[in-house]
TORLOZA-749360 format. One record per residue (C-alpha): residue in one letter; x, y, z. Coordinates in nm, 2 decimals. Layout:
N
<node><rest>A</rest><X>X</X><Y>Y</Y><Z>Z</Z></node>
...
END
This chain:
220
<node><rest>X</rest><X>1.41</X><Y>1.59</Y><Z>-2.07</Z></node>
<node><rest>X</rest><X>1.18</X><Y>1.59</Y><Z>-1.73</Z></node>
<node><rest>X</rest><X>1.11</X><Y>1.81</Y><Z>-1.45</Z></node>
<node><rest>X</rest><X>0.98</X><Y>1.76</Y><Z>-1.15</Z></node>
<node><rest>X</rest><X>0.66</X><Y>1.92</Y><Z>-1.02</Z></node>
<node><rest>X</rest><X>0.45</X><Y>1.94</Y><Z>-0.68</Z></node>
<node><rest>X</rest><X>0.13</X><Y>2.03</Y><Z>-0.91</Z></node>
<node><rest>X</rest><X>-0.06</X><Y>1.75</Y><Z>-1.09</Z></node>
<node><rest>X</rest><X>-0.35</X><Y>1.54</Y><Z>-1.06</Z></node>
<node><rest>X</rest><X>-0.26</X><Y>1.17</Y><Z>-1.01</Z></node>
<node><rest>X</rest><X>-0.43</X><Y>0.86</Y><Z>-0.87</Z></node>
<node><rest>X</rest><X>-0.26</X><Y>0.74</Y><Z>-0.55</Z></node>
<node><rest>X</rest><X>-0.27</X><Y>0.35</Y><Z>-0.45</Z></node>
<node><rest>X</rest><X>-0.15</X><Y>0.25</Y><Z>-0.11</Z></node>
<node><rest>X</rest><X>0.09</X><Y>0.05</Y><Z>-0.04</Z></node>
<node><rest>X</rest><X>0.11</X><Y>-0.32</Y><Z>0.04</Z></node>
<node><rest>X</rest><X>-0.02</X><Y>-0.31</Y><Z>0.38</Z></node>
<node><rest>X</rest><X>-0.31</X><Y>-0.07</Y><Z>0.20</Z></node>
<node><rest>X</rest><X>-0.17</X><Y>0.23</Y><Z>0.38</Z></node>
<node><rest>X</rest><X>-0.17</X><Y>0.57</Y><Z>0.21</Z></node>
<node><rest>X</rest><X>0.03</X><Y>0.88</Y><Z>0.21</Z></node>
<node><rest>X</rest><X>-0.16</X><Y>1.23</Y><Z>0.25</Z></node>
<node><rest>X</rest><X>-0.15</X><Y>1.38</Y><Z>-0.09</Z></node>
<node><rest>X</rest><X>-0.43</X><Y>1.53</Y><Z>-0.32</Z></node>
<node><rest>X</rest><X>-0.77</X><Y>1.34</Y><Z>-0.19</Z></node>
<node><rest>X</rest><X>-0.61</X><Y>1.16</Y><Z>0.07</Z></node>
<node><rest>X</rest><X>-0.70</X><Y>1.35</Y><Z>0.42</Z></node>
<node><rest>X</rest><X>-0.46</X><Y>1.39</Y><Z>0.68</Z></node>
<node><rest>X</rest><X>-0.51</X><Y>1.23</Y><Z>1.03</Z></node>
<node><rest>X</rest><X>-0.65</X><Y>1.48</Y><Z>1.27</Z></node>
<node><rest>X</rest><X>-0.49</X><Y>1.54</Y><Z>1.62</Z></node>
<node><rest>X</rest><X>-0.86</X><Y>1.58</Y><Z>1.85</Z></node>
<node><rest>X</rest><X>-0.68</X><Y>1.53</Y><Z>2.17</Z></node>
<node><rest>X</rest><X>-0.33</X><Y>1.59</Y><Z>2.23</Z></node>
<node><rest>X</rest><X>-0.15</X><Y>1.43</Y><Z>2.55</Z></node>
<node><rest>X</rest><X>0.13</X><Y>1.60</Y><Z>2.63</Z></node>
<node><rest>X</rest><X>0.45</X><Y>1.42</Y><Z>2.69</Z></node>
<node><rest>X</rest><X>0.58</X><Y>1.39</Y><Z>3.07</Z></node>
<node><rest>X</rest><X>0.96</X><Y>1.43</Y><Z>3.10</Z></node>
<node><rest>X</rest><X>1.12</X><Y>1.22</Y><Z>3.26</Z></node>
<node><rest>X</rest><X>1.27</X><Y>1.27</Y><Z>3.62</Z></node>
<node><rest>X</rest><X>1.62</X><Y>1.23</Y><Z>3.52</Z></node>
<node><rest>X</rest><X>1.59</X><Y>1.43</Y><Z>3.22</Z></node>
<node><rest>X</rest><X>1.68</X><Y>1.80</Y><Z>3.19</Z></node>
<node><rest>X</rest><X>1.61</X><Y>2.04</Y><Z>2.88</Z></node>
<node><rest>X</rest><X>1.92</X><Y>2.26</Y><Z>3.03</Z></node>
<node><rest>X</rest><X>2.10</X><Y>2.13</Y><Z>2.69</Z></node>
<node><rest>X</rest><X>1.84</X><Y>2.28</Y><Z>2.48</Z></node>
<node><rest>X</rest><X>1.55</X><Y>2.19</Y><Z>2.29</Z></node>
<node><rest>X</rest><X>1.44</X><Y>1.89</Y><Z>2.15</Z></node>
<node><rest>X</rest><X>1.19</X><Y>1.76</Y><Z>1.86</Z></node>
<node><rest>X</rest><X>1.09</X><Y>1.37</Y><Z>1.86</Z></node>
<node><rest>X</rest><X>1.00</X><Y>1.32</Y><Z>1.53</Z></node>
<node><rest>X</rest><X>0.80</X><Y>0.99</Y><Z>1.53</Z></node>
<node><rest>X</rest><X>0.62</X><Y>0.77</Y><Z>1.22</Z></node>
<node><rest>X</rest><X>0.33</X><Y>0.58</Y><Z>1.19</Z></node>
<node><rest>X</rest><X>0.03</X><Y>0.40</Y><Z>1.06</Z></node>
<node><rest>X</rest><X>-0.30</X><Y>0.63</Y><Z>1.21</Z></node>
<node><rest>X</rest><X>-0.52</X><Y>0.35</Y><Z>1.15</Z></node>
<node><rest>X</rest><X>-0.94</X><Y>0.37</Y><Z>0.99</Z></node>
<node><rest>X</rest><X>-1.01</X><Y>0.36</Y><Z>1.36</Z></node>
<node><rest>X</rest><X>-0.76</X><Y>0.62</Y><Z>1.46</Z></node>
<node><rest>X</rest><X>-0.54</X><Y>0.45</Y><Z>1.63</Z></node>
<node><rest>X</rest><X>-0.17</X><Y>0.48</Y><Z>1.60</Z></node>
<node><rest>X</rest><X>0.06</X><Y>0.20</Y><Z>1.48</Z></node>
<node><rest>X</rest><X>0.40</X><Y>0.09</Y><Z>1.36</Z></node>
<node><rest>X</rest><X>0.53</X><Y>0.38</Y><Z>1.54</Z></node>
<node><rest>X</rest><X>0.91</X><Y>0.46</Y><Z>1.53</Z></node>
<node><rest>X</rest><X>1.12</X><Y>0.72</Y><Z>1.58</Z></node>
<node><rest>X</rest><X>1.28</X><Y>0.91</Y><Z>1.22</Z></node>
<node><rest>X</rest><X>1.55</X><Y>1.10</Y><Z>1.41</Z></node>
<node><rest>X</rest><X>1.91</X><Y>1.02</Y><Z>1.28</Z></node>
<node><rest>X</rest><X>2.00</X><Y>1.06</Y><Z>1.67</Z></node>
<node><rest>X</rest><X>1.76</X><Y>0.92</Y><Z>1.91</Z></node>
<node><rest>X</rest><X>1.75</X><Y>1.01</Y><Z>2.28</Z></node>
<node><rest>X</rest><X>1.60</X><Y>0.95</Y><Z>2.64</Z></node>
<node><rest>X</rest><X>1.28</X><Y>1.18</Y><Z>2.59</Z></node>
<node><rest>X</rest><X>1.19</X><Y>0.91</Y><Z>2.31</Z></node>
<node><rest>X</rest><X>1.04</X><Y>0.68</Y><Z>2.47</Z></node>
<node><rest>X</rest><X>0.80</X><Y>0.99</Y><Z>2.64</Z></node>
<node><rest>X</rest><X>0.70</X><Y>1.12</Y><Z>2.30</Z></node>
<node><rest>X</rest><X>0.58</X><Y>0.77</Y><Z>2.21</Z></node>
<node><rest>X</rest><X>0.42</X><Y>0.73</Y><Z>2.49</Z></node>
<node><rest>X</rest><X>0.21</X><Y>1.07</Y><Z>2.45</Z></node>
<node><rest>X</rest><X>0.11</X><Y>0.97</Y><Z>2.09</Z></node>
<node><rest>X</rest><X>-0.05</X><Y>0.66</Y><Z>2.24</Z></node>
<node><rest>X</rest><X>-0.30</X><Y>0.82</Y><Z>2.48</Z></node>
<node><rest>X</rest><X>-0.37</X><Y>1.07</Y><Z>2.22</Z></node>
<node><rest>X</rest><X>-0.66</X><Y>1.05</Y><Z>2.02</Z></node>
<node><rest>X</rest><X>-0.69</X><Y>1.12</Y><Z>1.62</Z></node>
<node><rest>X</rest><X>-0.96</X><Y>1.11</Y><Z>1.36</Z></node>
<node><rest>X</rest><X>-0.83</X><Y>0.93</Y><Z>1.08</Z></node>
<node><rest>X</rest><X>-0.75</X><Y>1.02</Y><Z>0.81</Z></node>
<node><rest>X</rest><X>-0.97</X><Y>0.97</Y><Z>0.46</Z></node>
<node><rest>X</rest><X>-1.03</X><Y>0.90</Y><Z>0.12</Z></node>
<node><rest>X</rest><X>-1.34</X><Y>1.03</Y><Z>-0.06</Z></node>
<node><rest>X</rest><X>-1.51</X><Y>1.06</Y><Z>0.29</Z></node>
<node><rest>X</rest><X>-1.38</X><Y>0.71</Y><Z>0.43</Z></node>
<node><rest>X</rest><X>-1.18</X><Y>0.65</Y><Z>0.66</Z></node>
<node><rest>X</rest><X>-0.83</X><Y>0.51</Y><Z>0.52</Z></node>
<node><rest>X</rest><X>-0.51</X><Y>0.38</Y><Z>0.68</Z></node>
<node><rest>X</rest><X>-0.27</X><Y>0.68</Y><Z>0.63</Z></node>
<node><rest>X</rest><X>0.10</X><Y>0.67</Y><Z>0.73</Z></node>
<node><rest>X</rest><X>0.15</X><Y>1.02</Y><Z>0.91</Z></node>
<node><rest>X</rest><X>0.45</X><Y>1.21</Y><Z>1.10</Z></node>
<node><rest>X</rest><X>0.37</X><Y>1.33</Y><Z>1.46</Z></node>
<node><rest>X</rest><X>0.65</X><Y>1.63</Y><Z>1.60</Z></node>
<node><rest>X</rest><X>0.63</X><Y>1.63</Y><Z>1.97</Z></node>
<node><rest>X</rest><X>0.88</X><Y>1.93</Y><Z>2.07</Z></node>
<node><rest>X</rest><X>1.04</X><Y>1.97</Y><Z>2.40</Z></node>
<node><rest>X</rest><X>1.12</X><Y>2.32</Y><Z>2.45</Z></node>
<node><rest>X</rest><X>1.17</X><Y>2.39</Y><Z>2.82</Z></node>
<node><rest>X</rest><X>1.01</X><Y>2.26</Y><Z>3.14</Z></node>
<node><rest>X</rest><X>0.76</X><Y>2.54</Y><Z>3.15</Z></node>
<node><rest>X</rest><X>0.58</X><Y>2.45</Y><Z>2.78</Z></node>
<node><rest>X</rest><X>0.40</X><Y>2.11</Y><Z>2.76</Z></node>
<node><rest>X</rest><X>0.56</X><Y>1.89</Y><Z>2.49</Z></node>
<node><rest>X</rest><X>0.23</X><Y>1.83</Y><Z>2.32</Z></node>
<node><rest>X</rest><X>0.28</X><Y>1.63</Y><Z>2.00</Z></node>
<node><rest>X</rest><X>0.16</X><Y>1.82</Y><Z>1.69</Z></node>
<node><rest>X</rest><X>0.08</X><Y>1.72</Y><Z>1.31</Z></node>
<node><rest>X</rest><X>-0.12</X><Y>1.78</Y><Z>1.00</Z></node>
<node><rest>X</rest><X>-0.04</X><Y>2.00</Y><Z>0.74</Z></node>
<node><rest>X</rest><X>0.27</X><Y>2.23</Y><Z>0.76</Z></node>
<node><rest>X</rest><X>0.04</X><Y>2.55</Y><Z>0.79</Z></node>
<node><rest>X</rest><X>-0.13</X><Y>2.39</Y><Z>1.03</Z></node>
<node><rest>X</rest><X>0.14</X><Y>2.32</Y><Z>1.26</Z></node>
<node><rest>X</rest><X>0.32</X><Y>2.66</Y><Z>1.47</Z></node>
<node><rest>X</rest><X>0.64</X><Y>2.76</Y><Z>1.43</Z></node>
<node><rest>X</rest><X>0.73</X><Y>2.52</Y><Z>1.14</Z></node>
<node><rest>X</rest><X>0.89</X><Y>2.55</Y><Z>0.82</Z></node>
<node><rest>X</rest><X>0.93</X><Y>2.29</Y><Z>0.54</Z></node>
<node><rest>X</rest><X>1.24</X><Y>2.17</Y><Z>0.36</Z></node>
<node><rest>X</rest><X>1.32</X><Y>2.40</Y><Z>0.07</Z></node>
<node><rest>X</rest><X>1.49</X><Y>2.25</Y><Z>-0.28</Z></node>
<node><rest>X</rest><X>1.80</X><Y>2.32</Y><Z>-0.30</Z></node>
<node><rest>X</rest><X>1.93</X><Y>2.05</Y><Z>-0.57</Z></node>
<node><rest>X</rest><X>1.72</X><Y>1.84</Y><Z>-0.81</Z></node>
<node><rest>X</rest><X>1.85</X><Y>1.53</Y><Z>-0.96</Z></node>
<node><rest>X</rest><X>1.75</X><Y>1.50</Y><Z>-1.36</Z></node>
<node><rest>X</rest><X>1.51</X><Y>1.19</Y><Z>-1.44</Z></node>
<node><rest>X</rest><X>1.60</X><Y>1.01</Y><Z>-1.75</Z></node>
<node><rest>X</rest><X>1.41</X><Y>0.80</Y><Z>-2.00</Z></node>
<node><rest>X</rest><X>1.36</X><Y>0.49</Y><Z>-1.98</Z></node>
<node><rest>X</rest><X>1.48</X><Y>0.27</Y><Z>-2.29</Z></node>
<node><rest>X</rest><X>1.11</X><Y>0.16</Y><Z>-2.34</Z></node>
<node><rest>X</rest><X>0.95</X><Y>0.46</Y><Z>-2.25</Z></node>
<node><rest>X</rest><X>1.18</X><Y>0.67</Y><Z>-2.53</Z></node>
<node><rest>X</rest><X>1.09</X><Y>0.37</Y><Z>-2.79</Z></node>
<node><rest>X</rest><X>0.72</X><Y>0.40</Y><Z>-2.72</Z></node>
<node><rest>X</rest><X>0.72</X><Y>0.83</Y><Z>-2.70</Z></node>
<node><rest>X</rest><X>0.54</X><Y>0.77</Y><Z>-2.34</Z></node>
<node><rest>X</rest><X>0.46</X><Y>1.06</Y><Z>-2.11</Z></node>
<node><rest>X</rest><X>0.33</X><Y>1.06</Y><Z>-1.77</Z></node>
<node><rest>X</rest><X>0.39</X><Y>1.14</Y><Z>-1.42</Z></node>
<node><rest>X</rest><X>0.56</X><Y>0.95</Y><Z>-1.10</Z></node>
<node><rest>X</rest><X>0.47</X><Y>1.04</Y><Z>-0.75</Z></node>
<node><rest>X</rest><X>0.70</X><Y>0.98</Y><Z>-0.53</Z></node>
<node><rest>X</rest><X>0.71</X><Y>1.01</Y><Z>-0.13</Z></node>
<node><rest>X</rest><X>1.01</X><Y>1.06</Y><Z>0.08</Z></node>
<node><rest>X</rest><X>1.13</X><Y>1.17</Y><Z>0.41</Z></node>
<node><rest>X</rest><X>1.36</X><Y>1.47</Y><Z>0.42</Z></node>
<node><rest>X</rest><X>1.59</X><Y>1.43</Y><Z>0.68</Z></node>
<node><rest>X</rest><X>1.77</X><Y>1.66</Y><Z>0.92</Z></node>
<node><rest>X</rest><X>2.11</X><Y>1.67</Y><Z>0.69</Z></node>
<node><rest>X</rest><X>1.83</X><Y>1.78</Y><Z>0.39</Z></node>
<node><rest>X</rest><X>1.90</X><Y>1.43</Y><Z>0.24</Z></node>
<node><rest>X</rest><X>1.57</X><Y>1.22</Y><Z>0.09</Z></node>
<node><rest>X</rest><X>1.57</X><Y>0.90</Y><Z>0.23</Z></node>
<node><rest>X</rest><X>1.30</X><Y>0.58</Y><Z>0.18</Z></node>
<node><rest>X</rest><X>1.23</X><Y>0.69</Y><Z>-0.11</Z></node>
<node><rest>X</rest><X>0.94</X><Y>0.53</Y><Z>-0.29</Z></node>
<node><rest>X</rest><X>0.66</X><Y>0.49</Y><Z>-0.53</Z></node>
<node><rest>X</rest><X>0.30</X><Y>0.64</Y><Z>-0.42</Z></node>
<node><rest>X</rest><X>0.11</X><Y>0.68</Y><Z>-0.87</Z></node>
<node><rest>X</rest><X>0.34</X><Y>0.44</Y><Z>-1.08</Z></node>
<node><rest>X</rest><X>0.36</X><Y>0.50</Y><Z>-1.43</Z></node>
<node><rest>X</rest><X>0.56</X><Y>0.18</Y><Z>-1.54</Z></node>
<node><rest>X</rest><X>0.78</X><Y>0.13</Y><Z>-1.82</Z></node>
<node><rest>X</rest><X>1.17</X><Y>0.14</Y><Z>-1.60</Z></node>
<node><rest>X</rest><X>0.99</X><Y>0.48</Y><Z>-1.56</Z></node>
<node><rest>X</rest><X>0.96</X><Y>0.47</Y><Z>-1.20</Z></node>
<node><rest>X</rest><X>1.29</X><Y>0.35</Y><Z>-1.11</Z></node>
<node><rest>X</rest><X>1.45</X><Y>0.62</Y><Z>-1.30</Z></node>
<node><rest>X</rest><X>1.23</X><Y>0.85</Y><Z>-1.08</Z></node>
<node><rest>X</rest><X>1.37</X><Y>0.72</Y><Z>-0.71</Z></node>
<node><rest>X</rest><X>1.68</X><Y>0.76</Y><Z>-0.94</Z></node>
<node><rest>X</rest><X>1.65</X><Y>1.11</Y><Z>-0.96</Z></node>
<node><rest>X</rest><X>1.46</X><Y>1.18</Y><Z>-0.64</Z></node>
<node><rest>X</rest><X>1.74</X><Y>1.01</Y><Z>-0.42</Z></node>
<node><rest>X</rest><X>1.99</X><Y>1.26</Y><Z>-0.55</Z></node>
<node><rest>X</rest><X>1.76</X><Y>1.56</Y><Z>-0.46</Z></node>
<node><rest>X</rest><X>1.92</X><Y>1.77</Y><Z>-0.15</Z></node>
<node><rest>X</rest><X>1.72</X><Y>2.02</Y><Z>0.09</Z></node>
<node><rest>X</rest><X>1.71</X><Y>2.22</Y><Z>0.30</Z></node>
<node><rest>X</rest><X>1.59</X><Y>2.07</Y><Z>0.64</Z></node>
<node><rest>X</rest><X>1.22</X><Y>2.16</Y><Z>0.78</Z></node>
<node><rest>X</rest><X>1.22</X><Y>2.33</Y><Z>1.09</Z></node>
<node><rest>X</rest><X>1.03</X><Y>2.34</Y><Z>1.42</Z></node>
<node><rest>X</rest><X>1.10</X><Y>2.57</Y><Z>1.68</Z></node>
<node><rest>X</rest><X>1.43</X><Y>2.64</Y><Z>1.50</Z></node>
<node><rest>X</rest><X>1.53</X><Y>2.30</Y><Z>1.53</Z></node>
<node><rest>X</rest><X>1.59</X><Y>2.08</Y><Z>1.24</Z></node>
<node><rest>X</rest><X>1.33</X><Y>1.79</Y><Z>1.19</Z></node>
<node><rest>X</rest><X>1.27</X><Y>1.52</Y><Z>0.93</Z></node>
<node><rest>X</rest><X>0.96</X><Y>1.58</Y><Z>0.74</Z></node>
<node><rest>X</rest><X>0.77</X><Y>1.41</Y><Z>0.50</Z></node>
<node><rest>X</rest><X>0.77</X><Y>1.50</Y><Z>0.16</Z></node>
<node><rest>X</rest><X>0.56</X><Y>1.46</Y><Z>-0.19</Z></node>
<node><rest>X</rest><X>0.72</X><Y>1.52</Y><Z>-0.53</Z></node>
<node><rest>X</rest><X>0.58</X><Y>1.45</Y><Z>-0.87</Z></node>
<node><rest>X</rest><X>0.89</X><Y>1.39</Y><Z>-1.13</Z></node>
<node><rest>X</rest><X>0.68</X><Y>1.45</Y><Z>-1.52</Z></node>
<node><rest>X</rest><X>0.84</X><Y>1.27</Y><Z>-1.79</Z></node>
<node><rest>X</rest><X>0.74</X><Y>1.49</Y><Z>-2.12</Z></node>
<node><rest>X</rest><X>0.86</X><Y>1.32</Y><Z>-2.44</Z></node>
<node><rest>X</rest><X>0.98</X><Y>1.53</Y><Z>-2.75</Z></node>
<node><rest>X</rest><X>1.04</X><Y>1.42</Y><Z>-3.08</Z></node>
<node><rest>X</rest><X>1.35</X><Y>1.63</Y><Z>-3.12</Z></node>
<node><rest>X</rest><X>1.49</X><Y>1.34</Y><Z>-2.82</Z></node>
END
């Protein structure tokens, strides 16, 4: 009865706080000068590496806020990646040439002692030695009650984080389309399973854009 899509034109509306998601003709944040993070004395990278995934609110000034870690385990070099993303700087992000709020996802990789742990972000192309969660399971939207009475079509986009077990997690409502139509969206999104992102091998949450198309048929 509905399939989901990552191609369709849709109007986004931010959020309550008026922050927006990068998708279609919002911009992304730029990173214009990286700090790279300084590991801490009584830290070693002997155990391996390390990506400190790290959300937040890039501001219409650039600045960063609301920042918090995403990791389902955190650890000591936290506090250091956070740090770093503070006394970087980034052009904001935009909408129709202005400067917006947009909530972006900053990766700040610790690899060894002999590679800086500059933070990186942007889109996936854009960042090295990335790669993004693939589908693995999709969970089927249904109709809403209202929506099947009416023969209403439309679209959802939804936005998510993909976490490090492929799982989508916060999942919620970037174009509504009304009608019970969007719950049963998060409905399906939330059963959705991936496979994880990647950055230097490592797995990563990542921040994810689906748009679930509800096409009604007479023969329903």
């Amino acid at each position: 009865m509905t399939a989901a899509s990552v191609c369709a034109q849709q109007t986004q509306q931010p959020d309550k706080d008026g922050v927006y998601v990068p998708f279609r003709d919002v911009k992304h944040p730029k990173l214009v000068n990286a700090v790279a993070a300084v590991l801490p004395p009584e830290v070693s990278l002997a155990g391996g590496k390390h990506v400190c995934t790290l959300s937040m609110v890039i501001g219409a000034d650039g600045i960063p806020t609301n920042i918090e870690v995403v990791n389902s385990q955190k650890s000591r070099l936290d506090d250091a990646a956070i740090a770093a993303v503070k006394q970087s700087q980034f052009e904001p992000g935009s909408l129709d040439g202005k400067p917006v709020p947009v909530r972006a996802v900053v990766w700040v990789p610790f690899v060894d002692a002999d590679h800086p742990a500059t933070p990186e972000t942007g889109p996936p192309k854009e960042v090295k030695n990335m790669t993004v969660p693939r589908p693995l399971k999709y969970g089927e939207a249904e109709f809403s009650d209202e929506a099947r009475r009416k023969h209403f079509s439309g679209t959802v986009v939804l936005a998510f984080m993909v976490t490090e077990d492929g799982l989508p997690v916060n999942v919620h409502v970037v174009s509504p389309l009304g009608m019970g139509l969007d719950e049963q969206a998060i409905k399906a999104a939330s059963q959705y399973r991936f496979k994880p992102a990647t950055l230097e091998g490592i797995p990563v949450p990542f921040p994810s854009v689906v748009i679930v198309s509800f096409r009604f048929r007479d023969s329903y």
